[in-house]
C-alpha positions as CSV (number, residue, x, y, z in Angstrom):
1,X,160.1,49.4,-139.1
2,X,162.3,50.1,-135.8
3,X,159.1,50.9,-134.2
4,X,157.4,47.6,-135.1
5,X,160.7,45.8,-134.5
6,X,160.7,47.0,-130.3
7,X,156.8,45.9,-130.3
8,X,157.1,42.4,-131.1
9,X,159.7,41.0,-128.4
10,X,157.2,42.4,-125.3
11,X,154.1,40.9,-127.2
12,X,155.9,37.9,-126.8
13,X,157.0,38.0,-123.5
14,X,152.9,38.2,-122.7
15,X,152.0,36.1,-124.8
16,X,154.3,33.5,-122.8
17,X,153.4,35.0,-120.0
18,X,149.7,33.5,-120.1
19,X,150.8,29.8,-121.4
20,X,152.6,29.8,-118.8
21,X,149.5,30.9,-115.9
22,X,147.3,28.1,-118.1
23,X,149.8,25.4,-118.1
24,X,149.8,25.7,-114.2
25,X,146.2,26.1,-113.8
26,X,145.8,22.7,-116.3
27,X,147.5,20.9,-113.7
28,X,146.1,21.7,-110.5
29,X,143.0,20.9,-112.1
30,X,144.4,17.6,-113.2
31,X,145.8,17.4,-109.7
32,X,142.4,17.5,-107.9
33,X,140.8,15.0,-110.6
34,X,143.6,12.6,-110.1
35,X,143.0,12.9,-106.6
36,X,139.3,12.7,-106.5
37,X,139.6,9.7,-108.5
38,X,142.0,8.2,-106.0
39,X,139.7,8.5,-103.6
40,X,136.6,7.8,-105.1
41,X,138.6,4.4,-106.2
42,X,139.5,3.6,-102.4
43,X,135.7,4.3,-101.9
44,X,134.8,1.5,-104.1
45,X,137.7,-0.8,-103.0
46,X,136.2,-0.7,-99.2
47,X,132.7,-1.0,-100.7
48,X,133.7,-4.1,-102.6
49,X,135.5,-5.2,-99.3
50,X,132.3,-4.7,-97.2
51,X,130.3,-6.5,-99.4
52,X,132.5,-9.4,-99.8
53,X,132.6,-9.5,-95.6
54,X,128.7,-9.8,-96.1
55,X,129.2,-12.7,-98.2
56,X,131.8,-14.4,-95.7
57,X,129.6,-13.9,-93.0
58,X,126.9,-15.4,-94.5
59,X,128.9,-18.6,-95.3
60,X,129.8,-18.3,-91.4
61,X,126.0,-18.0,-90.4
62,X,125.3,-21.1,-92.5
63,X,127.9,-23.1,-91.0
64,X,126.8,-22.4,-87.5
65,X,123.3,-23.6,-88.6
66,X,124.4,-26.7,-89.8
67,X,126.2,-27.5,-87.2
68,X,123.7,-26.7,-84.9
69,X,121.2,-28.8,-86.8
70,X,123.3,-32.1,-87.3
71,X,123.9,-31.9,-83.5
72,X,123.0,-35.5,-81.7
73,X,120.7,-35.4,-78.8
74,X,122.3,-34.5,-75.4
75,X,125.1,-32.7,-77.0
76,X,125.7,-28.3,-77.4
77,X,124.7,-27.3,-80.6
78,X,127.2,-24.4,-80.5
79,X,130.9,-25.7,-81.7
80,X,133.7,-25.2,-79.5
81,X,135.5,-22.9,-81.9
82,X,135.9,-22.5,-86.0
83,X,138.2,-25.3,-86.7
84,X,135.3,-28.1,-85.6
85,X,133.3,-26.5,-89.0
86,X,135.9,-27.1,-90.9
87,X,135.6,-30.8,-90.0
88,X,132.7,-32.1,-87.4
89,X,134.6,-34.2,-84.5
90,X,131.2,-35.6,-83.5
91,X,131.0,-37.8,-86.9
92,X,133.4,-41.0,-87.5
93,X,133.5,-39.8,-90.9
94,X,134.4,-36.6,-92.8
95,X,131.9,-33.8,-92.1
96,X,132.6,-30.4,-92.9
97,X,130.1,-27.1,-92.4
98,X,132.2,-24.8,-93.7
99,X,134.6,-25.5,-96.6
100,X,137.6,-23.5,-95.8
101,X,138.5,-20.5,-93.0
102,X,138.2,-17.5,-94.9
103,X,140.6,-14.7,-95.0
104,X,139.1,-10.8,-93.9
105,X,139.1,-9.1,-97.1
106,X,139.3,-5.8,-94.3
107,X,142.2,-6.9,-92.4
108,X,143.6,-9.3,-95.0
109,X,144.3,-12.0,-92.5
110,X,142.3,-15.3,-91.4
111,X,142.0,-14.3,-87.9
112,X,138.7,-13.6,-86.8
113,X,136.5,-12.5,-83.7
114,X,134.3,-14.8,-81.9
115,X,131.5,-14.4,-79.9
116,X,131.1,-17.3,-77.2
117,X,128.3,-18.6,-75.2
118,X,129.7,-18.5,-71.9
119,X,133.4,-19.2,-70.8
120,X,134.2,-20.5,-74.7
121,X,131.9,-23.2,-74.5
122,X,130.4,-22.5,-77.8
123,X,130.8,-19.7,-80.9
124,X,127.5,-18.8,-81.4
125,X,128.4,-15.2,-83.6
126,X,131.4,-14.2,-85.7
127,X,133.2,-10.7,-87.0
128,X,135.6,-8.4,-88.5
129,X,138.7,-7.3,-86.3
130,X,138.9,-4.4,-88.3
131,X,138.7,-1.2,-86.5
132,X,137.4,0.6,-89.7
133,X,134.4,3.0,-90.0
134,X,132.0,1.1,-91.9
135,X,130.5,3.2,-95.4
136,X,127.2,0.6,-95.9
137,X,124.8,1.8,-93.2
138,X,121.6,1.0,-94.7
139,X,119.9,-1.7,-97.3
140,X,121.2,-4.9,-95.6
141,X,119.6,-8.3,-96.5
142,X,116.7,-9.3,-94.5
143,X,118.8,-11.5,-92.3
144,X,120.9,-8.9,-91.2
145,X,118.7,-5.9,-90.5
146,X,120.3,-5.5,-87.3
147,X,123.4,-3.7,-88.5
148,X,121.4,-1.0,-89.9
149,X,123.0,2.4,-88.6
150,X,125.9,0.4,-87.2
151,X,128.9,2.5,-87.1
152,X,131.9,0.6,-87.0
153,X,132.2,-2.8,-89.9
154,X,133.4,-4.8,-86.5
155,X,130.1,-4.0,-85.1
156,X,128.5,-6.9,-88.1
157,X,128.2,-9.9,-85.4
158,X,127.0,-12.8,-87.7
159,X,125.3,-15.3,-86.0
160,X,123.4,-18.7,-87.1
161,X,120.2,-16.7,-86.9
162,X,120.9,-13.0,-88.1
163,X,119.5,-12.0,-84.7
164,X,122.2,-9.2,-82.6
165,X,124.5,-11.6,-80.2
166,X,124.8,-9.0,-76.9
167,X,127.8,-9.3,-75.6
168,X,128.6,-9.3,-71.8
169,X,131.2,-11.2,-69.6
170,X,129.3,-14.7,-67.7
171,X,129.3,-14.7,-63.8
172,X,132.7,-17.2,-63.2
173,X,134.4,-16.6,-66.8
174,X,137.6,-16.4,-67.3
175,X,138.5,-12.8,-68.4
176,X,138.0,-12.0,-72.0
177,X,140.7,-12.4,-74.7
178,X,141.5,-10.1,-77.4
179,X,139.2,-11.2,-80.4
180,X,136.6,-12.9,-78.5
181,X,133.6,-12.3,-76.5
182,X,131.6,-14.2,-73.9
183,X,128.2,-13.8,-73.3
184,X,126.0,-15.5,-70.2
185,X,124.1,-18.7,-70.7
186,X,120.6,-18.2,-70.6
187,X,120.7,-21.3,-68.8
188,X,122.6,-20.3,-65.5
189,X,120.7,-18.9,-62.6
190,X,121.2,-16.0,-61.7
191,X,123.7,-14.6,-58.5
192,X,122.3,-14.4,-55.3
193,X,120.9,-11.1,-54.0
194,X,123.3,-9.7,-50.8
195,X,121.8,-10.1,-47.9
196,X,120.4,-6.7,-46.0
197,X,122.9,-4.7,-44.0
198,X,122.0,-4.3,-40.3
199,X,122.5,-0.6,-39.0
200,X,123.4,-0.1,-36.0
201,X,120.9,0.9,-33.0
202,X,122.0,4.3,-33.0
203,X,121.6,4.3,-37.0
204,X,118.4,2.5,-36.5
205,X,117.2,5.4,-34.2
206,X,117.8,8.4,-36.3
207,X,116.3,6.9,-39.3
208,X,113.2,5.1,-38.1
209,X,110.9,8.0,-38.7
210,X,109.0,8.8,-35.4
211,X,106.0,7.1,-34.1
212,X,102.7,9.3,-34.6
213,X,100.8,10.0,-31.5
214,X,98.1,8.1,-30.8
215,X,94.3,9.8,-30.7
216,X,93.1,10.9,-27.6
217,X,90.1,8.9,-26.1
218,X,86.9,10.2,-26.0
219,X,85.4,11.1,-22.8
220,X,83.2,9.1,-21.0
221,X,79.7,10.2,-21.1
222,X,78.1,11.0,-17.4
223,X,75.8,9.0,-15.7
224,X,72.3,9.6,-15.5
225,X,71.3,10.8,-11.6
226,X,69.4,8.1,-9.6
227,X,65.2,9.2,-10.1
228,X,63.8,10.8,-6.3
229,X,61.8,8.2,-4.6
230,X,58.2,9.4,-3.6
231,X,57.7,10.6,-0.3
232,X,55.0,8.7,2.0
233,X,51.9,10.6,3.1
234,X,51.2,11.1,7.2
235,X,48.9,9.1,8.3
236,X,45.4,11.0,9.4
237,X,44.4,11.8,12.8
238,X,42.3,9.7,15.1
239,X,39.3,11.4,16.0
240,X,39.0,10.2,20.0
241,X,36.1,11.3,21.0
242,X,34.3,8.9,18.6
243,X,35.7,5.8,20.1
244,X,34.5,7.3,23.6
């Protein structure tokens, strides 16, 4: 009975022992799940935020068309900036392209980049500020196959047509602003070519590659000798004593 008495505390000091290893095992284990599920969740929050930029920007692309296609003759079809789709200046009464200036679901704020023609004379593409990595890389609508493989979501330019806007500073614009870019007018001519540079003589010498010499002539060929005339015969001999 003593015997069986000094056995039974050190089982149970094992015994314990183990609960105690599975209890922290069980939660590590629920530690990576809960964190994996955290993650995945932030996953689907940014997909849901891309997609809803892709609905935004279509709503932008639309505007700029209608715009562009209620545009009177003689006039830009491009509008000077966002506010003039919210109501069209060019009409005496209410005419709006856009219904209200939508706020970035990846920034959270209303503020958006803009893509001009040429020295802000006209928005002609608009996108995200966010400096995020974007997660969609594939499967994009038909009008936007161009941001296939894009890498970063403020690289999603949406223009009127779906076609990529490429951006570039216009020869005489004023220098770029944060959340805008200018691009050349097709229209403008292009800059004049500099005119050559003169080197000078002693330039021109050394690198003026030296004239080739010119063939030798051939000789002249010699003239034929002047042809012997034929000497005369002697006359023949009188025979005198006939004419005596």
């Amino acid at each position: 009975m003593t015997a069986a008495a000094d056995r039974t505390p050190t089982g149970s000091r094992r015994q314990g022992g183990f609960t105690y290893l599975s209890l922290i095992i069980l939660v590590a284990v629920i530690g990576l799940v809960a964190a994996s599920t955290l993650k995945m969740g932030a996953l689907l929050q940014r997909a849901r935020a891309e997609q809803e930029l892709l609905n935004i920007g279509a709503e932008f692309s639309d505007a700029l068309q209608s715009y562009a296609n209620a545009t009177p003759a003689g006039q830009p079809p491009q509008p000077p900036s966002l506010k003039e789709l919210l109501k069209d200046p060019r009409f005496p009464g209410v005419r709006r392209h856009l219904r209200k200036l939508f706020v970035d679901p990846m920034t959270g704020s209303a503020e958006w980049g803009v893509v001009y023609l040429a020295d802000k004379v006209g928005v002609i593409a608009v996108y995200s500020l966010s400096d995020a990595k974007a997660i969609k890389l594939s499967n994009f609508p038909s009008r936007y196959q161009v941001f296939e493989g894009k890498t970063f979501v403020s690289d999603w330019k949406f223009t009127m047509t779906g076609k990529a806007a490429t951006a570039g500073p216009a020869d005489g614009a004023a220098p770029r602003q944060p959340g805008s870019i200018s691009i050349p007018n097709p229209g403008m001519a292009p800059p004049p070519s500099p005119p050559p540079v003169a080197l000078p003589e002693a330039q021109r010498d050394v690198a003026a590659p030296p004239d080739a010499p010119e063939p030798p002539e051939p000789p002249e060929p010699p003239e034929p000798a002047p042809a012997a005339e034929p000497e005369e015969a002697p006359p023949a001999p009188v025979d005198q004593r006939r004419s005596l």
